[in-house]
Biopython code that builds the backbone (N, CA, C, O; Angstrom):
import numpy as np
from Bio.PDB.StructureBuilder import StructureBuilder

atoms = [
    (1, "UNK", "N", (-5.718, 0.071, 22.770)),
    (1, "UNK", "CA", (-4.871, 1.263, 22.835)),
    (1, "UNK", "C", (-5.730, 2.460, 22.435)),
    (1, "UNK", "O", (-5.976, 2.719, 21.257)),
    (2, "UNK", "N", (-6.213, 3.238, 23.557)),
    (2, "UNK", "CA", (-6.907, 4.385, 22.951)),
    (2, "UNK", "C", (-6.741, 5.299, 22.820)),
    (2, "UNK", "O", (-7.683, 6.085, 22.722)),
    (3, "UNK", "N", (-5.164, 5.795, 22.726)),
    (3, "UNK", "CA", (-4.659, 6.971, 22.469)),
    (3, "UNK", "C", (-3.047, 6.278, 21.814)),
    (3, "UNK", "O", (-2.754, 5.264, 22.447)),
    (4, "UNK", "N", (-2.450, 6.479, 21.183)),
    (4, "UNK", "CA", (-1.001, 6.553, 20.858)),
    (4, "UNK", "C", (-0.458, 7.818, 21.332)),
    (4, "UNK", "O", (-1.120, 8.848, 21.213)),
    (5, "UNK", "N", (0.522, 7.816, 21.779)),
    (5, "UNK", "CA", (1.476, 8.673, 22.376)),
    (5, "UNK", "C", (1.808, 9.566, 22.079)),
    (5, "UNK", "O", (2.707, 9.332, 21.271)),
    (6, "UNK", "N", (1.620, 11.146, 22.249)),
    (6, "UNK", "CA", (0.944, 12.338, 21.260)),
    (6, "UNK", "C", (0.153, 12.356, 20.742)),
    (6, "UNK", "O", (0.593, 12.957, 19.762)),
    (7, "UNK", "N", (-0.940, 12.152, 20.502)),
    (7, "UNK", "CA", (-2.113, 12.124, 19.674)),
    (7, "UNK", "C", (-3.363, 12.484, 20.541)),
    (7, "UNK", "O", (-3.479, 11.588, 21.378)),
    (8, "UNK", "N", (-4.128, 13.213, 20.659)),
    (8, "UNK", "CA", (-4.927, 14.007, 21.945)),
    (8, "UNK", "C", (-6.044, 12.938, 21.885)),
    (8, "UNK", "O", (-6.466, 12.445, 22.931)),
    (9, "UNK", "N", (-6.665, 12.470, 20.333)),
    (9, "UNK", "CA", (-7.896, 12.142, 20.177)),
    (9, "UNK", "C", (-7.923, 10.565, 19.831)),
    (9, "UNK", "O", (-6.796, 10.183, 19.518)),
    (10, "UNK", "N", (-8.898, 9.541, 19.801)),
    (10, "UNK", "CA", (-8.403, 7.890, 19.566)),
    (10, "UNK", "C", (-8.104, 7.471, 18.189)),
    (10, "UNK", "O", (-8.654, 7.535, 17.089)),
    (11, "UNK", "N", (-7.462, 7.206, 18.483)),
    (11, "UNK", "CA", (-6.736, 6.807, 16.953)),
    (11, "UNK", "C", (-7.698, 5.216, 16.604)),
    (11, "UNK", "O", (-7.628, 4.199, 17.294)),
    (12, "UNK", "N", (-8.625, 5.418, 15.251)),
    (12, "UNK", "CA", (-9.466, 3.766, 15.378)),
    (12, "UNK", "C", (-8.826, 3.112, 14.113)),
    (12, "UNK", "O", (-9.069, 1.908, 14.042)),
    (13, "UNK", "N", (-7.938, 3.702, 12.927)),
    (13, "UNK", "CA", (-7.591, 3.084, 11.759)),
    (13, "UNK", "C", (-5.805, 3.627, 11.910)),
    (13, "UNK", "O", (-5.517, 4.648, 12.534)),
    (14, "UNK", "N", (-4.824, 2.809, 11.278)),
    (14, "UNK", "CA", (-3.934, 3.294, 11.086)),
    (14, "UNK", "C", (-3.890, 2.966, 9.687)),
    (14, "UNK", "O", (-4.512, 1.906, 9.608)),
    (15, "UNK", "N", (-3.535, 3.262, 8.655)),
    (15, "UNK", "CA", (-3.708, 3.212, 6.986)),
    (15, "UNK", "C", (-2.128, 3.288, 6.627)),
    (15, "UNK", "O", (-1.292, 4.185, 6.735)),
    (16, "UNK", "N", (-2.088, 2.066, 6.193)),
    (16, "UNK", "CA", (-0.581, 1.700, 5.560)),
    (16, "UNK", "C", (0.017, 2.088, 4.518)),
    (16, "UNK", "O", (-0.592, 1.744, 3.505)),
    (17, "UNK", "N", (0.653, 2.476, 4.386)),
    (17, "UNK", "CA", (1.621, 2.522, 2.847)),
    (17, "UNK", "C", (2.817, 1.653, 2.447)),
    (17, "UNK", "O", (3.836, 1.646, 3.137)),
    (18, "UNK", "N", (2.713, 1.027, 1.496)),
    (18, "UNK", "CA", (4.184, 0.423, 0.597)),
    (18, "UNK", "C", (4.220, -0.068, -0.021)),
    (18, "UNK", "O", (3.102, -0.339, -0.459)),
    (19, "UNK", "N", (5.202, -0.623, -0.640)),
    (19, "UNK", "CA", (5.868, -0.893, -1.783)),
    (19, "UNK", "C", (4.484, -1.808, -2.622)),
    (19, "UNK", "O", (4.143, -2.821, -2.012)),
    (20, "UNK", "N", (3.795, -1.544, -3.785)),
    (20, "UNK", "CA", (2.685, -2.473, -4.737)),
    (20, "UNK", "C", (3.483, -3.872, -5.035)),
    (20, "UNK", "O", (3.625, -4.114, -6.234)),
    (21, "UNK", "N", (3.946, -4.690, -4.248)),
    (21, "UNK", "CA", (4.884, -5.929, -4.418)),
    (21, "UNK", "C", (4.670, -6.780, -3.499)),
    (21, "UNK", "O", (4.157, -6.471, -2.423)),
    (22, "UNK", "N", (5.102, -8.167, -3.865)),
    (22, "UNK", "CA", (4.383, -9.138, -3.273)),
    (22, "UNK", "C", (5.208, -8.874, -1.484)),
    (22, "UNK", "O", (4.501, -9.194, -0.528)),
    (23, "UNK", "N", (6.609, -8.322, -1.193)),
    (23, "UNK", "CA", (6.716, -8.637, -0.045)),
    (23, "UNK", "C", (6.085, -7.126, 0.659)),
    (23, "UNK", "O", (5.814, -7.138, 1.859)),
    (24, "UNK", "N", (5.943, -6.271, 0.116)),
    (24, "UNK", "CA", (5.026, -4.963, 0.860)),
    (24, "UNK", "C", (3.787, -5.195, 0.678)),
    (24, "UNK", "O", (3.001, -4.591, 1.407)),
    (25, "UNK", "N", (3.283, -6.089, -0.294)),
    (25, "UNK", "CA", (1.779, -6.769, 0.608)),
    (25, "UNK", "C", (1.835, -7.576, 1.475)),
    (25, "UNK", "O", (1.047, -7.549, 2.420)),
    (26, "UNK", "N", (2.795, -8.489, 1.347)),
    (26, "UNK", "CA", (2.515, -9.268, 2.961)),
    (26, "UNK", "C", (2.889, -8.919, 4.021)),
    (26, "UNK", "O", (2.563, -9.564, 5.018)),
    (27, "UNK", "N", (3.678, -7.805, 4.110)),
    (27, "UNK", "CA", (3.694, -7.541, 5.047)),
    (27, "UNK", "C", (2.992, -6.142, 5.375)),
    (27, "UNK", "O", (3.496, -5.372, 6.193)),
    (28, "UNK", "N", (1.973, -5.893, 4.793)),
    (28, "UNK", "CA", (0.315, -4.928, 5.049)),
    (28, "UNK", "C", (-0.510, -6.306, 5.512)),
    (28, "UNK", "O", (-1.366, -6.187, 6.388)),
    (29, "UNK", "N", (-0.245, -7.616, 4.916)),
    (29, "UNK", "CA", (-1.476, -8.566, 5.446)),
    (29, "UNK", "C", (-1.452, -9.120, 6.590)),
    (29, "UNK", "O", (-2.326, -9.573, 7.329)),
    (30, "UNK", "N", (0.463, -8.963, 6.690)),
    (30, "UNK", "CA", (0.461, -9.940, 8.291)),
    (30, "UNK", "C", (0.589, -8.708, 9.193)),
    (30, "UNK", "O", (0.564, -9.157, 10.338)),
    (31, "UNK", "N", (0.684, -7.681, 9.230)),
    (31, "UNK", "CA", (0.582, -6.138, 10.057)),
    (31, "UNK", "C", (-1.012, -6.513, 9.843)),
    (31, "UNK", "O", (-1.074, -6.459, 11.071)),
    (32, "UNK", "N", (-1.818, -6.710, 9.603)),
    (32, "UNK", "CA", (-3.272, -6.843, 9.733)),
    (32, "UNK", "C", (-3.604, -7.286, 10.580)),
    (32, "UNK", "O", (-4.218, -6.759, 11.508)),
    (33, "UNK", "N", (-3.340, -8.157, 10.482)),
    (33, "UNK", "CA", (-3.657, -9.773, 11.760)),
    (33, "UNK", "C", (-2.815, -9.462, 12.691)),
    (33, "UNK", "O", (-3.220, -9.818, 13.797)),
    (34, "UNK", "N", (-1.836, -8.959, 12.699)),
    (34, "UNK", "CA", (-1.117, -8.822, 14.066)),
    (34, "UNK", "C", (-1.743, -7.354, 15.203)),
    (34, "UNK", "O", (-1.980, -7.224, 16.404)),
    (35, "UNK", "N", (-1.805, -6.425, 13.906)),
    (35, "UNK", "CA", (-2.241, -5.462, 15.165)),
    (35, "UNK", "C", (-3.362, -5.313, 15.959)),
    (35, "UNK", "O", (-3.390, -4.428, 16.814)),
    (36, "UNK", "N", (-4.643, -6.353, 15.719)),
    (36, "UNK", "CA", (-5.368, -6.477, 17.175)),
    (36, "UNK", "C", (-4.490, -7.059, 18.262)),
    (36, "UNK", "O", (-4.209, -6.420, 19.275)),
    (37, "UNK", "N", (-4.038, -8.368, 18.010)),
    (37, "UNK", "CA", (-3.303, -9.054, 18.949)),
    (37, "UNK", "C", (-2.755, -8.186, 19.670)),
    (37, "UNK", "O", (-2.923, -8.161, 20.889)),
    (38, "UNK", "N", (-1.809, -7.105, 18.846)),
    (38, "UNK", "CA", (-0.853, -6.237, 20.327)),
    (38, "UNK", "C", (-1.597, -4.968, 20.879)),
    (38, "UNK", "O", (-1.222, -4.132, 21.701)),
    (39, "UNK", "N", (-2.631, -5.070, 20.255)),
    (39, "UNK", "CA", (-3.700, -3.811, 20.795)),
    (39, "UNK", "C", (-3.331, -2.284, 19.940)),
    (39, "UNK", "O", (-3.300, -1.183, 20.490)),
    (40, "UNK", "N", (-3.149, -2.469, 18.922)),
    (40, "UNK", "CA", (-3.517, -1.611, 17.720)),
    (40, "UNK", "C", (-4.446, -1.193, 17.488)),
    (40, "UNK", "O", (-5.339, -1.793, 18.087)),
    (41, "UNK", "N", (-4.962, -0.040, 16.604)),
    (41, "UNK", "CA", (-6.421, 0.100, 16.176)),
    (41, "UNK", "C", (-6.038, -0.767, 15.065)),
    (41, "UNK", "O", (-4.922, -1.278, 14.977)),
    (42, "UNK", "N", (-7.034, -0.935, 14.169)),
    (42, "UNK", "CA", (-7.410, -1.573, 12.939)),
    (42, "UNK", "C", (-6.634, -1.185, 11.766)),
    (42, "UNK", "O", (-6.887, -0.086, 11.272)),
    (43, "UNK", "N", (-5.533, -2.073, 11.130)),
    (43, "UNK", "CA", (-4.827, -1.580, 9.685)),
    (43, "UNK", "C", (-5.287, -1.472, 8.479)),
    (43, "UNK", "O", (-5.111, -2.562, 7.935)),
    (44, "UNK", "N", (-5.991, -0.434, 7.471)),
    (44, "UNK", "CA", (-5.932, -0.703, 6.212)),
    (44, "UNK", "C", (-5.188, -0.484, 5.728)),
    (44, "UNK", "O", (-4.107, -0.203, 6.246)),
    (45, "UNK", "N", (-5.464, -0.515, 4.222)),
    (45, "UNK", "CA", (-4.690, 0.355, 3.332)),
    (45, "UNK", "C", (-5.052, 1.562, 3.294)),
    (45, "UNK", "O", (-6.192, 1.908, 3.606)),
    (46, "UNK", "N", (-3.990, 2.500, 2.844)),
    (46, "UNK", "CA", (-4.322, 3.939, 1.886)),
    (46, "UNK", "C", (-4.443, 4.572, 1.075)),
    (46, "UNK", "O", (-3.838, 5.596, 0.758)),
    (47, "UNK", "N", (-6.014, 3.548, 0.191)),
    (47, "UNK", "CA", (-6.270, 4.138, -1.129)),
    (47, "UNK", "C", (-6.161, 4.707, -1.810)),
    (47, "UNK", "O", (-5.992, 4.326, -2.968)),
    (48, "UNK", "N", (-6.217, 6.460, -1.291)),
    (48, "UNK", "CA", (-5.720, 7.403, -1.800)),
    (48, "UNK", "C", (-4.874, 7.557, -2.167)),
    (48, "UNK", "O", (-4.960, 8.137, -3.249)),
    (49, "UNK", "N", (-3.278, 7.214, -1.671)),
    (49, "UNK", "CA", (-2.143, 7.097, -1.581)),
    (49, "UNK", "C", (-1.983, 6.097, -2.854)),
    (49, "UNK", "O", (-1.508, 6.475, -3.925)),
    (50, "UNK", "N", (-2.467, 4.693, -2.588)),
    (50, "UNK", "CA", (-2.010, 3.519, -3.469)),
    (50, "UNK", "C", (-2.675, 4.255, -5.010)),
    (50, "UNK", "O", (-1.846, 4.458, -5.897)),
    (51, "UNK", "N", (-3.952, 4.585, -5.249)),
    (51, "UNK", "CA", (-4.400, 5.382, -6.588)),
    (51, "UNK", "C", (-3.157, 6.341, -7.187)),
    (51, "UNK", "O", (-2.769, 6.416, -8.353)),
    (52, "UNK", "N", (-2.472, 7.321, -5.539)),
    (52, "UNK", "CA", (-1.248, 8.552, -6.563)),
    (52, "UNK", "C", (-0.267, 7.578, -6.816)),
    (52, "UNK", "O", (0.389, 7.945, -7.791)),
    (53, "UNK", "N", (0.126, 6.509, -6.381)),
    (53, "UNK", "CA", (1.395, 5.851, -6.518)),
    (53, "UNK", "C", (1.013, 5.128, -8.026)),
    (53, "UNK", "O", (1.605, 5.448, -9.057)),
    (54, "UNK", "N", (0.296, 4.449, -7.996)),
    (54, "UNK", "CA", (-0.359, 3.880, -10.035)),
    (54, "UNK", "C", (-0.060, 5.090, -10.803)),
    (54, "UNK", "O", (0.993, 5.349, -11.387)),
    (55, "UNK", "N", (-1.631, 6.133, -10.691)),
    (55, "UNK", "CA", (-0.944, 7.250, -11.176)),
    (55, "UNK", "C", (0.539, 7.985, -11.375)),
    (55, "UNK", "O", (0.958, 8.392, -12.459)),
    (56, "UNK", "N", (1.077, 8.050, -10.409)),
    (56, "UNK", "CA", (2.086, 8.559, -10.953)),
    (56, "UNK", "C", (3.594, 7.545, -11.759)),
    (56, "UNK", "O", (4.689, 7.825, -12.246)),
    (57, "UNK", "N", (2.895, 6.476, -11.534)),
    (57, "UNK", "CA", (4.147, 5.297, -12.151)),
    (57, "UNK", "C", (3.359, 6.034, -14.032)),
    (57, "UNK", "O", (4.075, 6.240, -15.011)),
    (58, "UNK", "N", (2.306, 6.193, -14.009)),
    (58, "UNK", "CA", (1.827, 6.250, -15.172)),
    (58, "UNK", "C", (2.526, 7.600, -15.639)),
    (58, "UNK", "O", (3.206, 7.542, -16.663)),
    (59, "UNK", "N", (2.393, 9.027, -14.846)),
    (59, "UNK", "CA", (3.334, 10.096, -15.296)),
    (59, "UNK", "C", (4.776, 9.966, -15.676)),
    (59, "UNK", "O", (5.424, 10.636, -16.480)),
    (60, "UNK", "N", (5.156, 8.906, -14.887)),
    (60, "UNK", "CA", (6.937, 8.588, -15.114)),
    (60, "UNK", "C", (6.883, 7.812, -16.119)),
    (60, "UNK", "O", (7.964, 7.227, -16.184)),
    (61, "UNK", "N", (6.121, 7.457, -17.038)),
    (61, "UNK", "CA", (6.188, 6.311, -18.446)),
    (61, "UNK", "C", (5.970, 5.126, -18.024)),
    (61, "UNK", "O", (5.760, 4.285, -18.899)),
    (62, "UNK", "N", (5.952, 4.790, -16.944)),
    (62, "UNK", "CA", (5.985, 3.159, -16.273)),
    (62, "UNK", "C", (5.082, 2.407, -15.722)),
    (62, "UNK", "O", (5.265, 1.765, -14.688)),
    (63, "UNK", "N", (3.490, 2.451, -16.725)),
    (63, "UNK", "CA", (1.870, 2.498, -16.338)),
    (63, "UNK", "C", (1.815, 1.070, -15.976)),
    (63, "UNK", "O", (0.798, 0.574, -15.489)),
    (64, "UNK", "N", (3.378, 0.099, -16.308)),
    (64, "UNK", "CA", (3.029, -1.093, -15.816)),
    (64, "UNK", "C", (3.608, -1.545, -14.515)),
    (64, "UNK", "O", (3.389, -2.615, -13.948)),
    (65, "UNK", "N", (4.208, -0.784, -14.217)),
    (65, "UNK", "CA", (5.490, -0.753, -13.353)),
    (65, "UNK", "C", (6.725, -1.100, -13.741)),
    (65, "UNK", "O", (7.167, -1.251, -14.880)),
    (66, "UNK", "N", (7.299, -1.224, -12.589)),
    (66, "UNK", "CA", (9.250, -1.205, -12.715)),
    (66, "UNK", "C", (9.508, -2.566, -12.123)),
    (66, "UNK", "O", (9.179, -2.857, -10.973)),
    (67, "UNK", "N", (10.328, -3.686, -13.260)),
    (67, "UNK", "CA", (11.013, -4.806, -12.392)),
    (67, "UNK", "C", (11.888, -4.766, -11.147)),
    (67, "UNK", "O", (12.431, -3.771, -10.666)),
    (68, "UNK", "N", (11.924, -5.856, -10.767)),
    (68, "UNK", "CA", (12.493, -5.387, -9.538)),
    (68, "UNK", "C", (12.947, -6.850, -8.517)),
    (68, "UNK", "O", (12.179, -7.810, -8.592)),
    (69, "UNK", "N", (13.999, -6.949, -7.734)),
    (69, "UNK", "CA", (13.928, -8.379, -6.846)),
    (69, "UNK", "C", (12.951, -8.700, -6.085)),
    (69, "UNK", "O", (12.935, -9.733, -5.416)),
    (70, "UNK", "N", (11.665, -7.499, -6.121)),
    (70, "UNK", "CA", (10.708, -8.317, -5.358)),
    (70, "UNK", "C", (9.494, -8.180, -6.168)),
    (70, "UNK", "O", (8.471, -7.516, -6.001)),
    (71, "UNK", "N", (9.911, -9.057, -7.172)),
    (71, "UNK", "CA", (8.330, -8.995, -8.222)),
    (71, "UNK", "C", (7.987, -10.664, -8.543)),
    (71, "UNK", "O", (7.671, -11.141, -9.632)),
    (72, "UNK", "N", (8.134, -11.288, -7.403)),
    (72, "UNK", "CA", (7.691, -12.318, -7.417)),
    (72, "UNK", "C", (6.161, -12.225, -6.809)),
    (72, "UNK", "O", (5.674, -11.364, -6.077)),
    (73, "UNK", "N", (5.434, -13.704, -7.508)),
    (73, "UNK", "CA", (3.885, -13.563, -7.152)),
    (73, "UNK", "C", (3.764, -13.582, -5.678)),
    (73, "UNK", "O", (4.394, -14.361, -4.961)),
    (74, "UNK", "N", (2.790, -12.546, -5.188)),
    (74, "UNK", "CA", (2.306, -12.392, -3.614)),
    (74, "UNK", "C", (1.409, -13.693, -3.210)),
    (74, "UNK", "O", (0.743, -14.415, -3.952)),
    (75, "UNK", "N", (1.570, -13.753, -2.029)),
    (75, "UNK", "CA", (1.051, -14.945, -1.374)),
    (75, "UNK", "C", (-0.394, -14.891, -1.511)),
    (75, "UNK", "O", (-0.900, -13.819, -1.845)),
    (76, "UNK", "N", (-1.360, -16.235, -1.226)),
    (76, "UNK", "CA", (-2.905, -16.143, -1.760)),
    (76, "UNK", "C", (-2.946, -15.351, -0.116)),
    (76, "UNK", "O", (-2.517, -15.525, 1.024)),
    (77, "UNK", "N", (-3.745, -14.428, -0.887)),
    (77, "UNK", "CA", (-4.931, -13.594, 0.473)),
    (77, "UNK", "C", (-4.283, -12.272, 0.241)),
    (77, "UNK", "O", (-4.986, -11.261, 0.207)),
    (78, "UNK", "N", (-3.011, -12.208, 0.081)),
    (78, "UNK", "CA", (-2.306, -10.695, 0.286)),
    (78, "UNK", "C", (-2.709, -9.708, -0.676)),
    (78, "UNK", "O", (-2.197, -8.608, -0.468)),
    (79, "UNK", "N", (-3.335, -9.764, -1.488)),
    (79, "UNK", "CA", (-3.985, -8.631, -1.897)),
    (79, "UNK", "C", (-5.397, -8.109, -1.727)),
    (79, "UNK", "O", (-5.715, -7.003, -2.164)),
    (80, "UNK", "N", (-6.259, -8.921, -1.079)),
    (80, "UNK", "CA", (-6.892, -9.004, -0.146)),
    (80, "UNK", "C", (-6.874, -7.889, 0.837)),
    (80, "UNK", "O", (-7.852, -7.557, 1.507)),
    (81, "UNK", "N", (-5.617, -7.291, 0.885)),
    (81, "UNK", "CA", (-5.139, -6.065, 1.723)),
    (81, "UNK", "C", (-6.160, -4.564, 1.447)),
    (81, "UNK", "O", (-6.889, -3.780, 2.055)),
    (82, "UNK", "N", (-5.567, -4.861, 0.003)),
    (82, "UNK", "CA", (-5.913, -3.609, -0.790)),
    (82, "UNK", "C", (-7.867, -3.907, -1.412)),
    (82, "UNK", "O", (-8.381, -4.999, -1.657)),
    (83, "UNK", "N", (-8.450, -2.686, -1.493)),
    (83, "UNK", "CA", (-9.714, -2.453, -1.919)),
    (83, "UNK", "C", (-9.672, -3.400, -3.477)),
    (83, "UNK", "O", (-8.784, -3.989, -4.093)),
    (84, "UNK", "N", (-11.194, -3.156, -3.694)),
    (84, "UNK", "CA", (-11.481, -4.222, -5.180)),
    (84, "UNK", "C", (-10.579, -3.677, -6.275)),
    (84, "UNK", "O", (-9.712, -4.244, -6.941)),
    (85, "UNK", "N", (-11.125, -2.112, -6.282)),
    (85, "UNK", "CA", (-10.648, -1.533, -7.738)),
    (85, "UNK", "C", (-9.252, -1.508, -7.577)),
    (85, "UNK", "O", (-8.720, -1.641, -8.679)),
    (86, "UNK", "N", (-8.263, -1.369, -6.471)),
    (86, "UNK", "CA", (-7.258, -1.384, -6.738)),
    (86, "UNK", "C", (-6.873, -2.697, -6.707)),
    (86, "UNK", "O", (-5.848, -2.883, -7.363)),
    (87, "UNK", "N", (-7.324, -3.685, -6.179)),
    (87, "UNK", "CA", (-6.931, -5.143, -6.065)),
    (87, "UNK", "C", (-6.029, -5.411, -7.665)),
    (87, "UNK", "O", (-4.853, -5.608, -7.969)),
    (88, "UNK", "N", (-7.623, -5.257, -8.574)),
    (88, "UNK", "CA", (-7.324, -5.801, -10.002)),
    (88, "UNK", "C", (-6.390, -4.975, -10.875)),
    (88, "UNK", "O", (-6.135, -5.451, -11.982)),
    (89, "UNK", "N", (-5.855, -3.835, -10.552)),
    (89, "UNK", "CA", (-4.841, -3.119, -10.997)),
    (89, "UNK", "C", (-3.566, -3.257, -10.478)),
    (89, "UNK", "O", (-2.526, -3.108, -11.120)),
    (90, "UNK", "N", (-3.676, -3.586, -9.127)),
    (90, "UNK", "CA", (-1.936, -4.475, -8.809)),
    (90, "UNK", "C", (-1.989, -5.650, -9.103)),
    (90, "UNK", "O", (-0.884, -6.148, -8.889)),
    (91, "UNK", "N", (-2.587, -6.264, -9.428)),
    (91, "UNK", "CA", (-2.812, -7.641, -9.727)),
    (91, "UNK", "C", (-2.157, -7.896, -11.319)),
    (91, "UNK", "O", (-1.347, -8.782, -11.591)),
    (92, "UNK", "N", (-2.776, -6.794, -12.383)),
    (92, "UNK", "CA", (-2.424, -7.176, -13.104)),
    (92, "UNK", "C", (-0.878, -6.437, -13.389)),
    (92, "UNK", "O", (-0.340, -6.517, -14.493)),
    (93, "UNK", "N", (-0.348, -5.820, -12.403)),
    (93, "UNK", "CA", (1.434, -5.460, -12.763)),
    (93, "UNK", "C", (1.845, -6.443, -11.556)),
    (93, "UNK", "O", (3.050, -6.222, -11.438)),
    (94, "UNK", "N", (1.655, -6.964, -11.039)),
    (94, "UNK", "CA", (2.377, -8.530, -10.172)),
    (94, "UNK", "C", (2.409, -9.355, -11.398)),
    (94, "UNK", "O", (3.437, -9.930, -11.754)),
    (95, "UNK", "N", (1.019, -9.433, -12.206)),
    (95, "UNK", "CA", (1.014, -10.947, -12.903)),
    (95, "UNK", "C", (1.985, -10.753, -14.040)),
    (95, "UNK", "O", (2.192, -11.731, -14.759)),
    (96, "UNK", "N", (2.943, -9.013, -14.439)),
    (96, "UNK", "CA", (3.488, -9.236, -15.062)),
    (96, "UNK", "C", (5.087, -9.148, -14.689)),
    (96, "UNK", "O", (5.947, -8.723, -15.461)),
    (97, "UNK", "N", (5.303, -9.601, -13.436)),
    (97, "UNK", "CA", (6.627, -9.864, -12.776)),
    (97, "UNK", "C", (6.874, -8.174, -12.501)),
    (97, "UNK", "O", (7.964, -7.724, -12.852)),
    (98, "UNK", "N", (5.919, -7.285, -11.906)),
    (98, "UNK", "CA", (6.606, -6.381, -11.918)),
    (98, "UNK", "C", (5.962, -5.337, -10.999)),
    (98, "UNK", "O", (4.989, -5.839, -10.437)),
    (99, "UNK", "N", (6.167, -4.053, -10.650)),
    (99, "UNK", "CA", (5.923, -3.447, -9.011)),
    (99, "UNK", "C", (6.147, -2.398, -8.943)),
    (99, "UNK", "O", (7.126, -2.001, -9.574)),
    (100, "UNK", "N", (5.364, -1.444, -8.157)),
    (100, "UNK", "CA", (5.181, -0.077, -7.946)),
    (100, "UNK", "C", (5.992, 0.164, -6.651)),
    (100, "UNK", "O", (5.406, -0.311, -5.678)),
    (101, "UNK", "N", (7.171, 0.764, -6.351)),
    (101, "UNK", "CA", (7.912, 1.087, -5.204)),
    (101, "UNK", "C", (7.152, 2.368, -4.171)),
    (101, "UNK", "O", (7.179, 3.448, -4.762)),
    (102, "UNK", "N", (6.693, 2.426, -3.196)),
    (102, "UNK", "CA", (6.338, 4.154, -2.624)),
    (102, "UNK", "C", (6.854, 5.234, -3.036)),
    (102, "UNK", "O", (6.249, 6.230, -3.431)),
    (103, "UNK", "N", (8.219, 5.039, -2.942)),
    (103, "UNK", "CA", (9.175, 6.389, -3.346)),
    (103, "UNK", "C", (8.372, 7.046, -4.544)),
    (103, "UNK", "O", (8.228, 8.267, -4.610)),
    (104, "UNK", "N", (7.814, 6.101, -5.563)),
    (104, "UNK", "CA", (7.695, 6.747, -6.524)),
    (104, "UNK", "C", (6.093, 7.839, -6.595)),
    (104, "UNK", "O", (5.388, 7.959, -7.597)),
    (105, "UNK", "N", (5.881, 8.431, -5.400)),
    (105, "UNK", "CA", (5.613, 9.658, -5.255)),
    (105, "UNK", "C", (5.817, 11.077, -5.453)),
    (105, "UNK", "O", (5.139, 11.753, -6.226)),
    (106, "UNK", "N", (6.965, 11.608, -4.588)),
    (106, "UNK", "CA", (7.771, 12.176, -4.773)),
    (106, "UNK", "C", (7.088, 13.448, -4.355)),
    (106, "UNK", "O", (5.875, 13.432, -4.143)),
    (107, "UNK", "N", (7.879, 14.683, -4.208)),
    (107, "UNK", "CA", (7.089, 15.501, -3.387)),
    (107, "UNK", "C", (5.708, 15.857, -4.260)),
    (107, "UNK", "O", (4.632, 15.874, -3.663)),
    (108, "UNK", "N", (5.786, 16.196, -5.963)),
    (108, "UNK", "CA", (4.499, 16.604, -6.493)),
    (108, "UNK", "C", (3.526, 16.058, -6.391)),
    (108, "UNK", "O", (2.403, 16.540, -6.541)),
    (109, "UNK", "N", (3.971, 14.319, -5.960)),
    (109, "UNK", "CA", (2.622, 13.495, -6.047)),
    (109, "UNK", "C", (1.613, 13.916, -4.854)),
    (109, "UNK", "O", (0.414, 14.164, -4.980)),
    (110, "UNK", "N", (2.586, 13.945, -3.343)),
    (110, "UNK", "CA", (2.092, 13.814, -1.974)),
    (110, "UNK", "C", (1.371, 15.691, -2.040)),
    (110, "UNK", "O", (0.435, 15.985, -1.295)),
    (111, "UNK", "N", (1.893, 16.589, -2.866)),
    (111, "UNK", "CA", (1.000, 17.820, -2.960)),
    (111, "UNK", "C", (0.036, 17.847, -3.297)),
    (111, "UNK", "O", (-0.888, 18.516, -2.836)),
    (112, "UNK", "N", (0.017, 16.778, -4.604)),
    (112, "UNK", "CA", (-1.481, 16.732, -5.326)),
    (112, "UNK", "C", (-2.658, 16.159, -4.704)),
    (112, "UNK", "O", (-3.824, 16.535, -4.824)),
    (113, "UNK", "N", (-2.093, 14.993, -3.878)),
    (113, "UNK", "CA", (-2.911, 13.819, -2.761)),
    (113, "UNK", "C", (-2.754, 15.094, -1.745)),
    (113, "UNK", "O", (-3.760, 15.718, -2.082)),
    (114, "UNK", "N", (-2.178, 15.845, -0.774)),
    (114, "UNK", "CA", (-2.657, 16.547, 0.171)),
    (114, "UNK", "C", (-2.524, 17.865, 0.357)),
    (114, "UNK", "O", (-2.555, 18.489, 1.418)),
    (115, "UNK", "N", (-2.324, 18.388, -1.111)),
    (115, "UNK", "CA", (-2.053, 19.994, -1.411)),
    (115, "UNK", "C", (-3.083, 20.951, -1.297)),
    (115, "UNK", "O", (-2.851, 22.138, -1.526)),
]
sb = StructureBuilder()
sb.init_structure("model")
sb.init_model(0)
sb.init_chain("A")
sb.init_seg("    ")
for serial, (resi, resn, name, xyz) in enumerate(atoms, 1):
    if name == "N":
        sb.init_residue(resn, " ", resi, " ")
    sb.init_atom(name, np.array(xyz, "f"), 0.0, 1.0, " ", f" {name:<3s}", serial, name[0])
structure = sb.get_structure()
């Protein structure tokens, strides 16, 4: 696919966002593997993004995260998704039953990441 539909120039990465939890990593790991198959460019993550979302769980008091029904342990490989340094920092708020939602951005965060 060498253009998506509006987009003038080739799109070669699409960079994911969601939820720091075991079912919004697997489903960044199986959106991985799937989008060559349907002729996607290439999925990562969005570092930048996943760094303001830690950060700012840390501005809201909640540096470990927030429990939640989906803070069960992520499947082996699915964090794998995400880069090293952030690997071992969701890793260790999964290993404590617990999870960073997207929302918790909010408009100041997404100013500071693209203000």
């Amino acid at each position: 696919l060498a253009h998506l539909r509006g987009i003038e120039r080739p799109v070669e990465v699409i960079h994911y966002v969601g939820d720091l939890d075991a079912v919004g990593l697997s489903i960044a790991a199986s959106a991985q593997r799937i989008a060559p198959m349907v002729g996607l460019p290439r999925l990562a993550a969005a570092p930048g993004v996943h760094r303001a979302m830690l950060d700012s769980a840390v501005e809201l008091g909640y540096p470990q995260g927030w429990p939640g029904a989906a803070s069960k342990a992520p499947a082996r490989g699915d964090l794998d998704f995400l880069p090293g340094d952030l690997r071992q920092a969701v890793a260790e708020i999964l290993d404590r039953g617990r999870r960073i939602p997207e929302e918790v951005m909010g408009p100041a965060g997404f100013l500071r990441l693209w203000g």
